[in-house]
C-alpha positions, 0 to 999 in steps of 0.5 A: 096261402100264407108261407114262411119261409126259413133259410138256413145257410152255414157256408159262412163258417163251414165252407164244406157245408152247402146251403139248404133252403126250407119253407112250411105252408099253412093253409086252410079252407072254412065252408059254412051254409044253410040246408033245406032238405025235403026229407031226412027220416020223414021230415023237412029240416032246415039246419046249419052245416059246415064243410060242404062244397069243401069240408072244413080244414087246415093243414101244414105242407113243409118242403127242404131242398136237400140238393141234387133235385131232392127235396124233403116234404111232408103234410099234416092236415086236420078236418074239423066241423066249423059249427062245433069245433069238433075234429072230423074224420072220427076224431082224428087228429090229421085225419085228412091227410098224414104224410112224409116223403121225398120228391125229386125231378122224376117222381114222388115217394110219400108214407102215411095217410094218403088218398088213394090213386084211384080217386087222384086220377078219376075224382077231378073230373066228378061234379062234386070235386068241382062245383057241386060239393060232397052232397052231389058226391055219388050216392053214399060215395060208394065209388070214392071218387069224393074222398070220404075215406082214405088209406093208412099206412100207405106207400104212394108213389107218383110219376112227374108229368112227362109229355102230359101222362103221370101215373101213380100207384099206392099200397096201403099196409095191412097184415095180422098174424096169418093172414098178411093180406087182411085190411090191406089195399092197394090202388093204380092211377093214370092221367093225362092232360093236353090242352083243352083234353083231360083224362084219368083212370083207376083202380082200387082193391082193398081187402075186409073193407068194413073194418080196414077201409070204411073204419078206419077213421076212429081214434078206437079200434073198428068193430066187424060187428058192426057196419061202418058205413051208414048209407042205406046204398051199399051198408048192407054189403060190409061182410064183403071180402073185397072190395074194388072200384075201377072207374075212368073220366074225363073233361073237354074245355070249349072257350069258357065251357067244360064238358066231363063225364065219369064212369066206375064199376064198384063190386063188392065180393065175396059177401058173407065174411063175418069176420070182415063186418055183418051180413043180417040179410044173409047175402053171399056172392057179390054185388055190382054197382055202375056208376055214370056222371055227365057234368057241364060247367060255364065260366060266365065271368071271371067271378062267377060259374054255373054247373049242372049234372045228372048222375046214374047209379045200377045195383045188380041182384044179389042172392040172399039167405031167402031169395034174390035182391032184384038191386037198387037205381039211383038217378041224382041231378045237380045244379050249382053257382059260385060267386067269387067276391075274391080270390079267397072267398066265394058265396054259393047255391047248390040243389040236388035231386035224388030218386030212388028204385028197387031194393036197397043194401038192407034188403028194403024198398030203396029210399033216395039217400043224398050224400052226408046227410046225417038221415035219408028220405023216408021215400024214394025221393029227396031234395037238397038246397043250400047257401054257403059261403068259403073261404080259403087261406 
């Protein structure tokens, strides 16, 4: 990262003042490779794609040490596709990130468009945070754990780490005339980290998440006819009231060796609010996800590290206007190498394997679904490979 620093003293003319310090970071991360996929809507298809081990972005972080241990800080950070030049996150100008705040020696405040502390806590310890990139996220990222969306409006505030434990916890302001809790959410994470031992867990609830969460990466206004999710996996379950993620990880460092795993219930209740998105199955209740990452990564040398994982995704039934849907199950695994040609800049290979049984969200045969793919397979089953390189400023 490339920082400027600016000091500002005016001591020498008005002795009452004090000095203050500030400073602003740019930074950045362009991740650019070449895509084999074995099935997307019933072809194979070679492509470019930008933003996959990381997604594309640069962002500005600023500090100012107003004394007493406090310090003012904010981030603006824009995402982007690097084959385009488009914005990502629908357009948004900061669409990754938007915050102000104040930190002190006991704790962190910050307002504006955060992630959620659920996925804080729980999303280090996913493969794809790691080493696997965001097509080995969890099918369709239905848990969040990858950070596909994020929250507006938010209050977040995080503790210090004290004796190894932090926790944090997240608000995210919803509201329309009558119904105060509409689109709202909220979230709660805690952590712990001693030596080779690493561990987190969390909670994510958020109110008509059609429209207040999965839409709210658009420079328009979400619609709740339409479902603002796109996988086969969960697309079908938008007319949820609520929805809700409680998931937990872990990792455990052996010499050059990480052992990790993760764990998340997602369920999304009281289906049948077409005031919160569409329901052209006629589902009612809730429907229920377990969600189970095992991961292993090496660190062969300095410069370069191998990955593997498998992960295991469970539907539960859920009543339609006709019948049951008996759910769908999802079994992925992942392999991956990263070569650091420097501190900045790394060459990668990652492959995924997706397959797929049961009955999806559209009350269809289930079709394998690899995460940000712009089409799933036309069958139970879908292979990625990819060539990237990143690098970062």
């Amino acid at each position: 990262m490339k920082k400027v620093f600016v000091l500002a003293c005016c001591g020498m003319a008005m002795a009452n003042f004090a000095c203050a310090q500030s400073s602003v970071t740019l930074y950045g991360i362009i991740d650019n490779g070449f895509n084999y996929n074995s099935n997307m809507n019933g072809s194979r298809s070679y492509a470019m794609q930008g933003g996959v081990l990381n997604a594309s972005r640069w962002g500005l972080k600023g500090t100012e040490d107003l004394g007493g241990g406090l310090s003012a800080i904010f981030t603006l950070e824009n995402g982007f596709d690097i084959n385009t030049g488009k914005f990502g996150q629908g357009g948004l100008l900061f669409g990754r990130q938007a915050f102000v705040g104040l930190s002190s020696r006991w704790a962190t405040v910050t307002l504006g468009r955060q992630y959620d502390a659920n996925a804080d806590y729980v999303a280090p310890f996913e493969a794809g945070t790691q080493w696997a990139g965001n097509v080995g996220a969890h099918p369709g990222d239905l848990d969040n754990l990858n950070n596909t969306v994020r929250t507006n409006n938010a209050i977040k505030v995080r503790s210090a780490v004290f004796g190894g434990f932090s926790a944090a916890v997240e608000y995210g302001v919803g509201g329309v005339a009558g119904d105060a809790t509409r689109n709202q959410a909220w979230s709660i994470g805690v952590g712990y980290s001693n030596g080779p031992l690493s561990l987190g867990a969390g909670y994510l609830n958020v109110r008509n998440p059609n429209v207040g969460f999965f839409g709210n990466a658009t420079t328009g206004t979400p619609s709740a006819t339409t479902a603002n999710v796109a996988s086969p996996v969960y697309s079908g379950f938008m007319s949820a009231h609520t929805y809700q993620v409680a998931s937990a990880g872990g990792a455990y460092t052996i010499g050059a060796a990480t052992v990790g795993f993760t764990y998340s219930n997602v369920a999304f209740k009281d289906i049948g609010d077409l005031s919160s998105g569409p329901n052209p199955a006629g589902y009612r209740g809730s429907m229920h996800f377990n969600n189970v990452e095992g991961n292993f990564k090496y660190q062969v040398t300095p410069a370069l590290i191998v990955g593997v994982a498998y992960d295991y995704t469970k539907g539960s039934d859920v009543s339609t206007a006709t019948g049951t849907n008996p759910g769908a199950t999802y079994h992925q695994g992942m392999a991956g190498i990263d070569y650091f040609l420097s501190k900045r800049t790394d060459v990668y290979l990652l492959g995924v394997f997706q397959k797929a049984s049961g009955t999806d969200s559209r009350n269809r045969a289930a079709v394998a679904a690899i995460n940000n793919q712009s089409s799933p397979s036309s069958s139970d089953r879908q292979a990625l490979v990819r060539v990237g390189i990143r690098h970062k400023f």
